[in-house]
C-alpha positions as CSV (number, residue, x, y, z in Angstrom):
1,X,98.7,0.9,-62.4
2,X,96.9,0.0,-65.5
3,X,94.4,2.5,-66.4
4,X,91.0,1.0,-68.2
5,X,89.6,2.1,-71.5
6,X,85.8,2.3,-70.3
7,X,84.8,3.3,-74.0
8,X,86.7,0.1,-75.4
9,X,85.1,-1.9,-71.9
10,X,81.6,-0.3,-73.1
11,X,82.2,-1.6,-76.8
12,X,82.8,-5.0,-75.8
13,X,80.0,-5.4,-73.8
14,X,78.1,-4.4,-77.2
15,X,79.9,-7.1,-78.5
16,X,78.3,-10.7,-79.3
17,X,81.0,-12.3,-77.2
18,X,79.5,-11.0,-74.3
19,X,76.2,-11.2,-74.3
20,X,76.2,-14.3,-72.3
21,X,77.8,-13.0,-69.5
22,X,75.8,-9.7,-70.2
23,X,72.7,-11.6,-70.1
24,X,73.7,-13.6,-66.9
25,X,74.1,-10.6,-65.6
26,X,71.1,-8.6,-65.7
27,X,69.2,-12.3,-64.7
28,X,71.0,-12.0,-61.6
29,X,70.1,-8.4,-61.1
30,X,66.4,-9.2,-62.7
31,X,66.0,-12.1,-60.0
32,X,66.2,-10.3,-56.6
33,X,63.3,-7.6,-58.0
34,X,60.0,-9.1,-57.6
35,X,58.2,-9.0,-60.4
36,X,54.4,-9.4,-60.5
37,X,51.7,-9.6,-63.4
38,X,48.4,-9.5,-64.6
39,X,46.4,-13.5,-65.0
40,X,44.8,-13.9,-68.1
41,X,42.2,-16.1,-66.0
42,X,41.2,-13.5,-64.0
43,X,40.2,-11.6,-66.9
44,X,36.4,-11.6,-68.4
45,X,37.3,-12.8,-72.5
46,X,35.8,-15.1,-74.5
47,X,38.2,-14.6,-77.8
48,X,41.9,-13.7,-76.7
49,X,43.9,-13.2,-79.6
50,X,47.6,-12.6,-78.6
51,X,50.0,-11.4,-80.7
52,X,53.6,-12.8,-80.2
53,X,56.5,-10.5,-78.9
54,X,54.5,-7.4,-79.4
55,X,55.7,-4.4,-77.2
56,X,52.9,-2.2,-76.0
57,X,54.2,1.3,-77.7
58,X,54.2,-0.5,-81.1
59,X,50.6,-1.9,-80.8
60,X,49.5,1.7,-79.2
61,X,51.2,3.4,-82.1
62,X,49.3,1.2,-85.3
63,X,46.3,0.0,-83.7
64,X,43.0,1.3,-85.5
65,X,40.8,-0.7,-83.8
66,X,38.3,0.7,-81.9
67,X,38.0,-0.5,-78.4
68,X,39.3,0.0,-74.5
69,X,43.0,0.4,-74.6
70,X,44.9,-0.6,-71.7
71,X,48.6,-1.2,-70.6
72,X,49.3,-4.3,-68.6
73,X,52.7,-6.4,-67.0
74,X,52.9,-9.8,-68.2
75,X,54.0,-12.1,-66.1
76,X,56.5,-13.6,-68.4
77,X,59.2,-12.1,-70.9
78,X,59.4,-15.5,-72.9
79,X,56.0,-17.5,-74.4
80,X,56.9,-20.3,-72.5
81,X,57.2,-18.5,-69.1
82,X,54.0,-16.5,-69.9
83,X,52.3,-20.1,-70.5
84,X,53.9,-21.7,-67.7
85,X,52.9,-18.6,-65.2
86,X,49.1,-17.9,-66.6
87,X,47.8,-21.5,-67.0
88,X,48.1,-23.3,-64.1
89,X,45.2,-25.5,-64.2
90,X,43.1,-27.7,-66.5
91,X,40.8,-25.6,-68.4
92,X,38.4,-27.6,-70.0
93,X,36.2,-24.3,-71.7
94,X,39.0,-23.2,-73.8
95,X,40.3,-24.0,-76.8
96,X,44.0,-22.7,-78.2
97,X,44.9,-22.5,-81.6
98,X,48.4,-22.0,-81.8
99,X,51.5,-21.5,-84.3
100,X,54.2,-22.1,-81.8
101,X,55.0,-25.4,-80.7
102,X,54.6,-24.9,-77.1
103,X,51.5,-25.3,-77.4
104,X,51.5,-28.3,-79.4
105,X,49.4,-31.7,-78.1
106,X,52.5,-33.9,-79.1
107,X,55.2,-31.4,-79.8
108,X,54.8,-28.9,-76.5
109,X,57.5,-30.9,-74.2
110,X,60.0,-31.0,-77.3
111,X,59.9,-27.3,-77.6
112,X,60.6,-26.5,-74.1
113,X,63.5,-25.1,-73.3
114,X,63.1,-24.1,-69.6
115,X,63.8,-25.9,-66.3
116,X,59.8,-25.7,-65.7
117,X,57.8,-28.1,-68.4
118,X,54.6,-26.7,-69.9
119,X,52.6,-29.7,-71.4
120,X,49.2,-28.1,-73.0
121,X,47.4,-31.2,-73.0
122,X,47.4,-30.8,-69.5
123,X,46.1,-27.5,-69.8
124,X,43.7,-27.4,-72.8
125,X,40.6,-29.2,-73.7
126,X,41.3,-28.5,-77.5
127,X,44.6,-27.9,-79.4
128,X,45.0,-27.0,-82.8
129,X,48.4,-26.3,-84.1
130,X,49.3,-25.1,-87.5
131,X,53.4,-24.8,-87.0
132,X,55.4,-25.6,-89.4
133,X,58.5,-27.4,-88.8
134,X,60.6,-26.1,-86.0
135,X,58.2,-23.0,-85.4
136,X,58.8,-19.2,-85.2
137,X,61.9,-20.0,-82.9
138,X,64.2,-21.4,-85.9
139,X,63.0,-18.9,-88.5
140,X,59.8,-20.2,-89.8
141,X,56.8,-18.3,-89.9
142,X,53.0,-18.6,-90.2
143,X,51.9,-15.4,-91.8
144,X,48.9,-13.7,-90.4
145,X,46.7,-14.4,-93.1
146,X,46.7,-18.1,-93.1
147,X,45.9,-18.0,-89.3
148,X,43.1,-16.0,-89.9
149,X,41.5,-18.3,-92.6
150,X,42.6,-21.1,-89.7
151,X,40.8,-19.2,-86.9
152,X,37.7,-18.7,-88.4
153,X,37.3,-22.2,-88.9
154,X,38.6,-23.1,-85.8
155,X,35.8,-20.9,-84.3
156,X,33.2,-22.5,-86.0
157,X,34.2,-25.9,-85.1
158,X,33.8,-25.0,-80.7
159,X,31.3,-22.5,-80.7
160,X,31.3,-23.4,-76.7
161,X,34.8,-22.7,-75.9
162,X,36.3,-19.8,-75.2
163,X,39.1,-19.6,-77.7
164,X,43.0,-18.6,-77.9
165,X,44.0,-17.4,-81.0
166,X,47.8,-17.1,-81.1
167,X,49.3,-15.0,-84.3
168,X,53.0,-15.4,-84.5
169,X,53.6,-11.9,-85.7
170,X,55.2,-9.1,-84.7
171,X,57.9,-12.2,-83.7
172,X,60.6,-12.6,-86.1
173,X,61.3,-13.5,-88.7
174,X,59.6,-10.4,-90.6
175,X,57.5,-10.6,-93.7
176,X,56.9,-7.2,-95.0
177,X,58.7,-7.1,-98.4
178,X,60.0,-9.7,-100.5
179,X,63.8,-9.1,-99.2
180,X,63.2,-9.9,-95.8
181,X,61.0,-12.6,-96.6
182,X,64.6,-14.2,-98.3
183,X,66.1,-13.1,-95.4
184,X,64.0,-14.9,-92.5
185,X,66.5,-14.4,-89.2
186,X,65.6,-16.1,-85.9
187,X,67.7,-13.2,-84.0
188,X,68.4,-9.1,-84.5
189,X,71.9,-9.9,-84.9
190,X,71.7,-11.7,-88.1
191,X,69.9,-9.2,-89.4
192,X,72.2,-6.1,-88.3
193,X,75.0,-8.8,-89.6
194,X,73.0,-8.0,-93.0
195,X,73.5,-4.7,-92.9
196,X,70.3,-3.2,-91.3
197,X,70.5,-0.2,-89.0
198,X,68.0,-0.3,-85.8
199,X,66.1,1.9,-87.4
200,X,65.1,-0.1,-90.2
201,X,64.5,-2.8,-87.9
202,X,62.3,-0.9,-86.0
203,X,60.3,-0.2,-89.2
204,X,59.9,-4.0,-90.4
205,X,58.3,-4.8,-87.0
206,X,55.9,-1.9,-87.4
207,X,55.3,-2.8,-90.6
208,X,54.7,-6.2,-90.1
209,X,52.3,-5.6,-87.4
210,X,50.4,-2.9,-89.7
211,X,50.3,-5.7,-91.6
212,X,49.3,-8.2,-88.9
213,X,46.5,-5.7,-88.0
214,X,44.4,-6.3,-91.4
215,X,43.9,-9.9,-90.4
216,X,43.5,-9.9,-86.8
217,X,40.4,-7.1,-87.8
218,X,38.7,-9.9,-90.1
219,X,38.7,-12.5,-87.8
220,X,37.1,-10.2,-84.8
221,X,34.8,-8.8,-86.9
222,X,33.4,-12.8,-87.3
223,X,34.1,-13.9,-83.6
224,X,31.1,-13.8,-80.9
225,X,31.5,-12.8,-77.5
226,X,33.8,-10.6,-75.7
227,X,37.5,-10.4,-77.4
228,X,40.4,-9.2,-76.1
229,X,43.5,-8.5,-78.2
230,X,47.0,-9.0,-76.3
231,X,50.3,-10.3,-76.2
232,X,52.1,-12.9,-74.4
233,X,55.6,-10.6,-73.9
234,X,57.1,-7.6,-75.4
235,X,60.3,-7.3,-77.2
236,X,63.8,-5.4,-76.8
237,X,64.9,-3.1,-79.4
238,X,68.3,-2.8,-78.2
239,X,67.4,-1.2,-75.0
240,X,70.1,-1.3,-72.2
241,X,71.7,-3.7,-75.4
242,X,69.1,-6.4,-74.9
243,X,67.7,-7.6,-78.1
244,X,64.8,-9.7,-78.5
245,X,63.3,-11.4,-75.6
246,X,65.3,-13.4,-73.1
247,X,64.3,-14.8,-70.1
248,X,63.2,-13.3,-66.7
249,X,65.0,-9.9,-68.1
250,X,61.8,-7.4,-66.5
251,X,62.9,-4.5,-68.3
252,X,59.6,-2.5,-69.9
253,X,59.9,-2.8,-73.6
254,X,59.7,-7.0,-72.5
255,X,56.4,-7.0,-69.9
256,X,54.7,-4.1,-71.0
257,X,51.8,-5.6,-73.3
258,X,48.3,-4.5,-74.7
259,X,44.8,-5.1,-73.4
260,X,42.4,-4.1,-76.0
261,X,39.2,-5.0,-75.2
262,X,37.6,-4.7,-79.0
263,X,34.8,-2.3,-79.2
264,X,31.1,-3.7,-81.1
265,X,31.5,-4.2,-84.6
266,X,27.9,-2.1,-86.3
């Protein structure tokens, strides 16, 4: 009788070779548990900024603006899914300005990669999109600050709608120090290939949504109405060896998300 080396069986698993199968895996587990979220459109919001990929104990831990706090299931763990489950309808009264081409009004059914399509012009009585290239998905960012210069215009432009305001930060790649910015990974495992620990990986997204935070305060400070600050999914930090954010895997660092409802500015 052969006798297994679990420790070995447990490193492998680790192992990039077998996070397919790993991944497969917990899908199949992840499948026969019902999962159930909150609807965006059953929430009162007339500004919803959402913040991509940002896990709930990160934005509890660096928010310093003042407002309700509240923790809330999404009902996706991918921004597609989250799309695809939250907007179901045509919704004339809103407008979405987006830097991720699934919401994109000629690039949206390019970027899907899921059996369900999401087209937003079927969705959305205004898109503005200011992706560039291939979008956050294949390493390229659009930093906070130029989406805040491109909200408040945006704003100004349909004073009637109710608006979505989709920063691409926390989401890799990060952008907190000129080394990274060299460095601009799609995936945690090119950047542990690099030579960062966890750790420091942890830090860069904290950092980069500290640094997230400065902009997202300008732009509600000039928005009217009620705004709500959120996120469309969390993100996995190596829990139960899950990195970033795969789909349908409802563990609680991926559908635990923010609900800050953003206190009067004096």
């Amino acid at each position: 009788m052969i006798r297994k080396n679990w420790h070995m069986v447990i490193e492998n698993v680790k192992k990039k070779r077998f996070d397919i199968f790993y991944k497969a895996l917990l899908y199949l587990i992840f499948k026969l548990k019902k999962h159930e979220g909150f609807k965006v459109m059953e929430e009162e919001w007339d500004n919803m900024i959402v913040l991509d990929s940002c896990r709930y104990d990160a934005f509890e831990e660096v928010n310093h603006i003042p407002g309700k706090l509240e923790k809330k299931t999404s009902q996706g763990t991918t921004t597609i899914q989250w799309l695809n489950q939250n907007f179901t309808e045509y919704h004339d009264d809103i407008a979405y300005l987006s830097t991720v081409n699934f919401v994109h009004p000629e690039k949206s059914s390019e970027a899907n990669y899921q059996t369900k399509p999401f087209n937003a012009r079927e969705h959305f009585s205004v898109i503005e999109n200011i992706t560039e290239g291939d979008g956050i998905e294949k390493g390229k960012h659009i930093d906070a600050e130029q989406t805040t210069k491109k909200a408040l215009e945006f704003a100004k432009k349909h004073p009637e709608k109710r608006k979505i305001i989709h920063y691409t930060p926390p989401h890799l790649p990060f952008t907190t120090s000129k080394y990274v910015e060299q460095h601009s990974y799609d995936t945690y495992e090119q950047y542990l290939r690099e030579g960062y620990s966890w750790e420091q990986l942890k830090k860069e997204y904290r950092e980069t949504l500290k640094k997230t935070f400065q902009e997202v305060e300008k732009l509600t400070e000039q928005l009217d109405g009620k705004t709500i600050i959120t996120a469309d999914h969390g993100e996995a930090h190596n829990e139960y060896y899950i990195k970033n954010h795969p789909h349908s895997i409802y563990i609680k660092p991926l559908t635990e998300i923010p609900w800050l409802e953003v206190g009067k500015h004096d």
